[in-house]
C-alpha angles and dihedrals in degrees: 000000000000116000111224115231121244116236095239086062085061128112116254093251091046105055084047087056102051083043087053095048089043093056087047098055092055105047092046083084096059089041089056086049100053096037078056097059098044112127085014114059132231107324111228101232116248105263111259141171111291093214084054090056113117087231097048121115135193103246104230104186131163111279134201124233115290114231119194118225126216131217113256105225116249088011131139093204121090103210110241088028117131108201122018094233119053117292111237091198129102109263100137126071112268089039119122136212140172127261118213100203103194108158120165108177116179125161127162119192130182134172150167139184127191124182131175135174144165141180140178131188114189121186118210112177099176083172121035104160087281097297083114094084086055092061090062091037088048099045098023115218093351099064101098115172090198081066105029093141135349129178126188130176136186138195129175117168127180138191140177127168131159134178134203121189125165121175131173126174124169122179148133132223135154129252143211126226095226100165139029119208125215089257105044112266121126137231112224125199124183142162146194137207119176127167130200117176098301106349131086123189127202128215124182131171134185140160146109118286133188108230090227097065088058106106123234086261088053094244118136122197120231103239088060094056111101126225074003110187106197116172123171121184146113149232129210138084098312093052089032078066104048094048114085114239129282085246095050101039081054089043093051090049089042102045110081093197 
């Protein structure tokens, strides 16, 4: 039975071919995709169930311990209940609410280093048992015991760096409860299409909520959504322009220089 060689045993060209034709296959995808849409513009996808989405996974989080609650006898309130009259806002799978995405995020860094040093270490033996007169016999006028060894060194290093970064993003998009955890949080899912001429962008939004962070006008704000995944983008001819090309992007991961 044949071994199969390990990647690393490859040749150099080989392994950047197989990473090549790798790169190529996954992104062929993508290129049938987009030869599909020419003419037309990016297609919004049919609206389907998000627990039935290829990328959808089952949050398993820790969880405290469950008490059970029991009914108190010729009384109006029912125990766990958080209103006495009905809640109008989402709380079983299937519900949907609305998610209020406002993220700001500015930060500014700058920094610099600077280091020196020197040394020197010089060695004089005027009297060395005699041995001194040797040194200007073994090496004729230029065996100087005044300057029998010297040794000197210098380092100087510098840095500077600095980083900007400024991000704002406000919008709106409803949600689905899709999953109800043994104490009473809630997993959200929601997604965004929107085209405009040709361009289509994307919003999606996921996380774990408290019911009790969701607003009287069922509304939740981002920052109080745990493990939250937001991802905003697009895809179309605008975004199709501002990317580099399949063949650079694999040049610039390939390339060691």
């Amino acid at each position: 039975m044949r071994r199969e060689e390990p990647m690393s045993s490859l040749p150099l060209v080989t392994r950047a071919a197989i990473l090549a034709a790798a790169a190529l296959s996954l992104s062929a995808c993508n290129t049938v995709t987009r030869l599909s849409e020419v003419g037309s513009g990016p297609k919004i996808s049919q609206i389907e169930n998000p627990v039935e989405h290829p990328s959808y996974r089952q949050v398993s989080m820790p969880m405290p311990q469950i008490h059970s609650s029991q009914p108190n006898a010729n009384s109006l309130w029912r125990p766990g209940s958080r209103a006495f009259f009905k809640d109008q806002r989402a709380a079983q799978v299937g519900d949907i609410l609305t998610v209020a995405v406002n993220i700001r995020d500015e930060a500014s860094m700058n920094n610099s280093t600077t280091r020196s040093r020197s040394g020197s270490e010089a060695v004089n033996p005027l009297v060395l048992m005699g041995l001194e007169n040797r040194i200007a016999t073994a090496f004729s006028s230029d065996g100087d015991p005044n300057n029998l060894a010297s040794l000197g060194s210098t380092s100087a290093a510098g840095g500077n760096g600095q980083m900007a970064r400024e991000e704002n993003i406000r919008v709106n998009l409803a949600a689905v409860i899709t999953q109800i955890l043994p104490n009473g949080n809630l997993v959200i899912a929601g997604r965004q299409e929107v085209r405009v001429n040709q361009e289509l962008r994307e919003l999606t939004v996921t996380g774990v909520i408290r019911p009790e962070d969701i607003s009287s006008s069922n509304v939740i704000s981002s920052e109080k959504i745990a493990e939250a995944r937001i991802s905003y983008g697009g895809r179309g001819t605008i975004s199709d322009v501002q990317q580099p090309r399949y063949g650079q992007q694999i040049f610039d991961i390939l390339f060691p220089f």
